[in-house]
C-alpha positions in Angstrom: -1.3 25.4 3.8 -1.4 23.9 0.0 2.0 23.7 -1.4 2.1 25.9 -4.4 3.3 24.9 -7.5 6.9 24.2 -7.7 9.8 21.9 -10.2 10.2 20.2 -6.8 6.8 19.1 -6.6 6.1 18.3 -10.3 10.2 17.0 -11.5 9.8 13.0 -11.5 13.5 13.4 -11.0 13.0 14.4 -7.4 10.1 12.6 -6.3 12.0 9.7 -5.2 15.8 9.1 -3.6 17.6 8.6 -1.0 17.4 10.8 2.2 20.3 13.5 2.0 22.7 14.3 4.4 20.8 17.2 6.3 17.7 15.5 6.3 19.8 11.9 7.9 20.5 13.7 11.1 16.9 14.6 11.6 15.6 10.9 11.1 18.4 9.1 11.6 16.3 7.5 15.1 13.4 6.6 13.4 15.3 4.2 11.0 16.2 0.9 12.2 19.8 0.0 11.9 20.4 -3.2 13.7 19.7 -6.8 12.1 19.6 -10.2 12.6 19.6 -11.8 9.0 22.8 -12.7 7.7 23.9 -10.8 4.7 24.9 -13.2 2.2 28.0 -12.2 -0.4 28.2 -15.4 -2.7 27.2 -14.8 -6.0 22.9 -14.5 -5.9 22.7 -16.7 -9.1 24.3 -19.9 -7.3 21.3 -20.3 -5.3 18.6 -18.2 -7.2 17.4 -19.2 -10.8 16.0 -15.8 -12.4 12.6 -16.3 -13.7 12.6 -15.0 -17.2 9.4 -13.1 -17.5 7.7 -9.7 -16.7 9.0 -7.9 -13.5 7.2 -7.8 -10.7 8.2 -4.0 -10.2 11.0 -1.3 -11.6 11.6 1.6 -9.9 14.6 4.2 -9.9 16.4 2.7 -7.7 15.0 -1.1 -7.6 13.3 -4.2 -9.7 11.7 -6.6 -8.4 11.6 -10.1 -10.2 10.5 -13.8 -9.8 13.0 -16.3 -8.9 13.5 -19.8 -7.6 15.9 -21.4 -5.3 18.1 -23.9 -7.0 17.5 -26.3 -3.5 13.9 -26.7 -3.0 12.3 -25.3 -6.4 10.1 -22.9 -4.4 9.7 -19.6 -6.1 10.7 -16.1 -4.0 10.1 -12.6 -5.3 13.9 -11.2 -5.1 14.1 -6.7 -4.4 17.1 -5.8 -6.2 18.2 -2.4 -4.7 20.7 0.1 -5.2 23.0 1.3 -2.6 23.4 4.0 -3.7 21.1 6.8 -5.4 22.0 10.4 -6.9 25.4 9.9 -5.4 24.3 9.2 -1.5 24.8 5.8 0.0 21.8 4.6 1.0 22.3 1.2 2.9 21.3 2.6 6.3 17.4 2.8 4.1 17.7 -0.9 3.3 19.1 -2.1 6.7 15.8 -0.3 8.2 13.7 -2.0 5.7 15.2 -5.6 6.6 14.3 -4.7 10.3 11.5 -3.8 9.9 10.5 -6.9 8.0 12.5 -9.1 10.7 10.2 -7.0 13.2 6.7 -7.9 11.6 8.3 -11.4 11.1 5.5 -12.9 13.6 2.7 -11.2 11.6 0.9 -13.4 8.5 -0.6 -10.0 7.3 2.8 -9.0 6.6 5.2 -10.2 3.7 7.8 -12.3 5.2 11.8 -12.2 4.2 13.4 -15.2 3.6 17.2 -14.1 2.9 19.0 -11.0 2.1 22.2 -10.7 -0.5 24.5 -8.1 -0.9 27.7 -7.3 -3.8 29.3 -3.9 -3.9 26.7 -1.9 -6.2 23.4 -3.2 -4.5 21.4 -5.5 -1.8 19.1 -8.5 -2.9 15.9 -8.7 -0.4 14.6 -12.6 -0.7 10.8 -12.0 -0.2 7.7 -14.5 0.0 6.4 -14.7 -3.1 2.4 -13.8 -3.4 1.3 -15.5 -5.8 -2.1 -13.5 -6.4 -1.3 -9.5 -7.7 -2.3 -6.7 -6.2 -6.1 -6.0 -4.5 -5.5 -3.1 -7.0 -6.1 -5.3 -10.4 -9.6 -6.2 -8.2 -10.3 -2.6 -7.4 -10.6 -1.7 -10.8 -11.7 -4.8 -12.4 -15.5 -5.4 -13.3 -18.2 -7.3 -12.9 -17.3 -10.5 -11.1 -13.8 -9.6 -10.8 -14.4 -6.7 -9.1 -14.6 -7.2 -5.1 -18.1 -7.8 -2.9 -18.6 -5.8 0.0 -18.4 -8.7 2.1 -15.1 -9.4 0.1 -13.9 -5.6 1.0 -14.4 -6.1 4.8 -13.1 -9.5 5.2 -10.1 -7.6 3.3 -9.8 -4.7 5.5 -10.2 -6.5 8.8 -7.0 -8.4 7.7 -5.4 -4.9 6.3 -6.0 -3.4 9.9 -4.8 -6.5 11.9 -1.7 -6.4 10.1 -1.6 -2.2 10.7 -2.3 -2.7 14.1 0.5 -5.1 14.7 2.4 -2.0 12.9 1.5 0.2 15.2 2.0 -1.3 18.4 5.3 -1.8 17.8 5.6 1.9 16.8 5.8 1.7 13.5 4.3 3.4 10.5 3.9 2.6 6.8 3.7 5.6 5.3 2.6 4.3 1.7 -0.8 2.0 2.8 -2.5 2.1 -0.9 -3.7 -0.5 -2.8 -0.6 -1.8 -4.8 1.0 -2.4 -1.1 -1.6 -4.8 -0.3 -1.0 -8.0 -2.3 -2.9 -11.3 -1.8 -1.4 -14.9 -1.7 -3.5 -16.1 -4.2 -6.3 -15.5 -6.9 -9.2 -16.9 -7.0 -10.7 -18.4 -4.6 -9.3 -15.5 -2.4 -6.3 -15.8 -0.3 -5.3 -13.7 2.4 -3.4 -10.6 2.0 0.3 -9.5 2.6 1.5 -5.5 3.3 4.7 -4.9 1.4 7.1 -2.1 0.6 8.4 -0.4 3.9 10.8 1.3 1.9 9.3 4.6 3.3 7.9 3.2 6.9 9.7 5.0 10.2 9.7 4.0 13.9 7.9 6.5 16.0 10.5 7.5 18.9 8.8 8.4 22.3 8.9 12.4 22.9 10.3 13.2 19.5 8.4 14.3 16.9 8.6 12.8 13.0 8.3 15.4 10.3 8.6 14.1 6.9 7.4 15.1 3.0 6.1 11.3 2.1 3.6 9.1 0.5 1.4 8.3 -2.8 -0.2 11.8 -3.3 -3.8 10.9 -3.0 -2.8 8.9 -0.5 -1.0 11.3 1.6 -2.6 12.6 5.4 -2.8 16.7 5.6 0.0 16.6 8.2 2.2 15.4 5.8 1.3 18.1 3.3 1.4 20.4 6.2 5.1 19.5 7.6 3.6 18.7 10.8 4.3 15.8 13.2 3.4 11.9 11.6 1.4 9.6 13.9 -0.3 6.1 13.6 -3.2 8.5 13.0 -1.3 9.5 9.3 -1.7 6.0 8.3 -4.8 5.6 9.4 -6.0 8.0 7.0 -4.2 6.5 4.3 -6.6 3.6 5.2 -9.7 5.4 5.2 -9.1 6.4 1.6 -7.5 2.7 1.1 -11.7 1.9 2.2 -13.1 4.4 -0.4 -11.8 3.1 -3.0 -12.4 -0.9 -2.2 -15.7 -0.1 -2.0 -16.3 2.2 -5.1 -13.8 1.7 -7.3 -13.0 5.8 -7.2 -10.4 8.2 -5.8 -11.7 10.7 -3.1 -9.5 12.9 -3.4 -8.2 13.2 -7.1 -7.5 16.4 -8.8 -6.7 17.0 -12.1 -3.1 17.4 -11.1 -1.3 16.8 -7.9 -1.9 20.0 -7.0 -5.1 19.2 -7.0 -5.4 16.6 -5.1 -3.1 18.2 -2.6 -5.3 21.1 -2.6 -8.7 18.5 -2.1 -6.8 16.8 0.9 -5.8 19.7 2.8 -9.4 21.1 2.6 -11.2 17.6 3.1 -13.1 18.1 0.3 -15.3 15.2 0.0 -18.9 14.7 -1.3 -20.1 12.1 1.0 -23.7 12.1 -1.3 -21.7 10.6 -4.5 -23.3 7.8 -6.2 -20.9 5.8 -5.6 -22.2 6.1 -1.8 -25.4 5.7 -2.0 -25.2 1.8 -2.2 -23.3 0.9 0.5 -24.6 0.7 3.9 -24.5 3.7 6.2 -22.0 1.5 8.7 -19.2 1.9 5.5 -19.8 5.0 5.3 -19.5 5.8 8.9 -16.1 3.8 9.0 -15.1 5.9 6.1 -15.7 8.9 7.7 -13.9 8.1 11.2 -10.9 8.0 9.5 -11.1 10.7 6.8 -10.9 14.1 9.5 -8.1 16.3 9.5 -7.1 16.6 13.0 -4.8 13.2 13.3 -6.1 12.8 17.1 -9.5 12.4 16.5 -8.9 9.4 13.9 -10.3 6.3 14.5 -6.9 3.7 15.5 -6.4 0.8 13.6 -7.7 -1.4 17.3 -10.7 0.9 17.3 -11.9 0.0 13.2 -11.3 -3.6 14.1 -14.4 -2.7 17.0 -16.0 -0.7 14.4 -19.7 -2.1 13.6 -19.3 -2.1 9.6 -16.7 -5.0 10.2 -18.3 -6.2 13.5 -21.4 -6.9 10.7 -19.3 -8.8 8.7 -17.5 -11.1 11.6 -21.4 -11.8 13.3 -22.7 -12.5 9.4 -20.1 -14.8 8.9 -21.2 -16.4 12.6 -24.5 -17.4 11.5 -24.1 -18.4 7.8 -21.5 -21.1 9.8 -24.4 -21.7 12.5 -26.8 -21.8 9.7 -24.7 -24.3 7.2 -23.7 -26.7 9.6 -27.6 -27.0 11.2 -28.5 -27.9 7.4 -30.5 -30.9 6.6 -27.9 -33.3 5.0 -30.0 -33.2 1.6 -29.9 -29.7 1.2 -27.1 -27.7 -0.7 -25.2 -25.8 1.9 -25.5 -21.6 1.2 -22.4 -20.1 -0.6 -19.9 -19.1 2.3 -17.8 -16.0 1.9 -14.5 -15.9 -0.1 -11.0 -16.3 1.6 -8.4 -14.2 0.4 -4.7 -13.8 -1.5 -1.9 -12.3 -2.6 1.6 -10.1 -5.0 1.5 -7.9 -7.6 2.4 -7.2 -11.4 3.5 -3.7 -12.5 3.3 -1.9 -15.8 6.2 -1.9 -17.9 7.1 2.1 -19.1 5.9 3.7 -16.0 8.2 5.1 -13.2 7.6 2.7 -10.4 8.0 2.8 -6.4 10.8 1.2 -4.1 8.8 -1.8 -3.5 7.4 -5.4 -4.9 4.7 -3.0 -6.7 4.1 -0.4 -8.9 3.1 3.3 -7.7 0.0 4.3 -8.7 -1.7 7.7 -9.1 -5.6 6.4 -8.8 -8.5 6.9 -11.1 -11.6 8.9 -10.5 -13.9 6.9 -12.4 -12.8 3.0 -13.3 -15.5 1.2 -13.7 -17.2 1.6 -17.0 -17.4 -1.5 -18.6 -18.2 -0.2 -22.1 -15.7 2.5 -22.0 -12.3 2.7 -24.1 -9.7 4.9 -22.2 -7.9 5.3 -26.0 -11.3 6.9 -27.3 -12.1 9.4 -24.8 -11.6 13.3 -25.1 -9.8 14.8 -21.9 -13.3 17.0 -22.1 -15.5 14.1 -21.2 -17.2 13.7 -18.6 -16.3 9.9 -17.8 -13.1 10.7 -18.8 -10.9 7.9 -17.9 -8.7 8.2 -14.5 -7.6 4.7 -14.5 -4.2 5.4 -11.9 -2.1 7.5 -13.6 1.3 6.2 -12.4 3.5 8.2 -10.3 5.9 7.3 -7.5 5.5 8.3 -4.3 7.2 11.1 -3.4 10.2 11.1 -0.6 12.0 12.8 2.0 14.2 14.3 0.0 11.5 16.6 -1.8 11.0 19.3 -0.2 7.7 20.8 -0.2 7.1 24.4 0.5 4.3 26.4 2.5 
């Protein structure tokens, strides 16, 4: 059932925060409590020079800047967090966020944490610094900025590898969207790093997760719904994640998030848009495997790395290899596909997410080259939908149905 309208649902005030204390008992198992880092107490600036430009990210509760260790000159990106938020201490959120990081430790798809800092208002979480912004600033760029296909499944192959390491360990993100996925570099193209897990939870064997979270167009209809999460719930959030590498387009944006609430919960999707009809059928196919409402029938993040649209991509790749290296010596070797990158850049004046990034409420149509957003009327047709910003919403809001 669609959530009807409610100050809950549309009060920025309450979209993010800290879970409360009658929602703690009920998730308190799928937070991770236990670490190895050490938490260090000397002063931050000893060892950190602040970089004095634009933040990375500002949300309610924490802003992410540039920094560089005094020692070694390399540059981290430091997560300044409150402890606590709207009167509730919230440690027990970051400790699960610095296991969960230790946890995916192994994983290159996954940002790495370098050291953790703590004085009595907040915690200082030392991340690897990505050097090349968001895949969101690519999503809606144009013309040669934007991404290739190719470029979008060489992306998502290393998106999934990363979610699949995720998910065998029982975890889930919870807030897959573009400004999650950051890239180590620009161009050339680096390869790309999942961050914020500010909102991820560890699935616990014969007990089910029920939880009011996510991006809204991002969000699965069991979460809507108040029914059980899965691995399936962020496997949705990837198949909309797909739709809009490849067109540039929200699939399920309304003109308000009830709306878009209202388009998810019903699936409705026009699968005959232009901004279909030039991609193959196999992306299309992929798309759809992953956008259907019953979480069991999803395609798992193991079985999209199987899927044929990618499977394309990997045997393409095969013979433009086979095919450069059997080149006379005289001839100019064939342009070879793009490697990939990495962090991300947020806008100041907009409310922004608990992570390295800024939330964004995605645009319906974002490519339009000759198109000023300033000059439009709200009656257009084209009218621009360039991400309205908007946090994703937490726990603590509760939704009703």
């Amino acid at each position: 059932m669609i959530p009807p309208p409610s100050p809950r649902i549309s009060d920025k005030k309450n979209l993010t925060g800290c879970v409360g204390k009658t929602e703690t008992n009920r998730i308190a198992t799928s937070l991770l409590e236990n670490i190895k880092t050490q938490i260090r107490t000397e002063p931050f600036e000893d060892i950190y020079n602040v970089i004095p430009d634009k933040e990375l990210g500002r949300g309610k509760f924490a802003v992410v800047r540039r920094c560089m260790e005094k020692g070694t000159g390399k540059v981290y990106a430091a997560k300044f967090l409150r402890k606590r938020r709207k009167g509730q201490d919230c440690r027990v959120e970051v400790l699960h966020e610095i296991a969960v990081l230790e946890l995916t430790e192994p994983n290159p798809r996954i940002i790495s944490l370098h050291q953790v800092y703590e004085t009595p208002a907040e915690m200082v979480l030392v991340l690897e610094y990505a050097a090349g912004g968001e895949i969101f600033d690519q999503c809606v760029a144009e013309g040669d900025e934007a991404f290739t296909q190719e470029e979008v499944k060489q992306l998502m192959r290393q998106i999934l590898e990363g979610v699949d390491f995720l998910h065998r360990n029982n975890i889930v993100h919870l807030d897959l969207k573009p400004q999650n996925i950051l890239l180590t570099s620009g161009r050339p193209l680096g390869d790309i790093k999942i961050v914020d897990f500010g909102l991820s939870r560890r699935l616990c064997q014969n007990q089910e997760l029920r939880e009011i979270m996510g991006t809204p167009e991002y969000v699965a209809p069991e979460i809507l719904n108040y029914e059980p999460i899965s691995t399936a719930t962020d496997m949705w959030s990837i198949g909309v994640l797909a739709y809009v590498m490849l067109t540039g387009t929200s699939p399920f944006l309304g003109d308000d998030k009830q709306g878009t609430f209202l388009n998810i919960s019903q699936i409705n999707i026009d699968y005959t848009e232009d901004e279909l009809q030039d991609l193959p059928a196999s992306a299309v196919d992929f798309i759809q495997s992953l956008l259907i409402k019953e979480p069991k029938c999803r395609a798992t993040a193991e079985e999209c790395l199987r899927h044929r649209w990618l499977q394309e991509q990997a045997q393409k790749t095969e013979e433009d290899l086979t095919s450069e290296f059997c080149q006379p010596a005289h001839t100019s070797p064939s342009t070879s596909l793009s490697s990939f990158c990495s962090p991300s850049s947020g806008d100041e004046g907009s409310v922004v997410e608990e992570l390295i990034v800024v939330a964004a409420y995605t645009m319906k149509q974002c490519r339009s080259p000759t198109l000023d957003p300033e000059t439009l009327s709200p009656d257009s047709k084209v009218v621009s939908k360039r991400f309205r910003f908007e946090e994703p919403f937490s726990s603590v809001q509760k939704i009703i149905f």
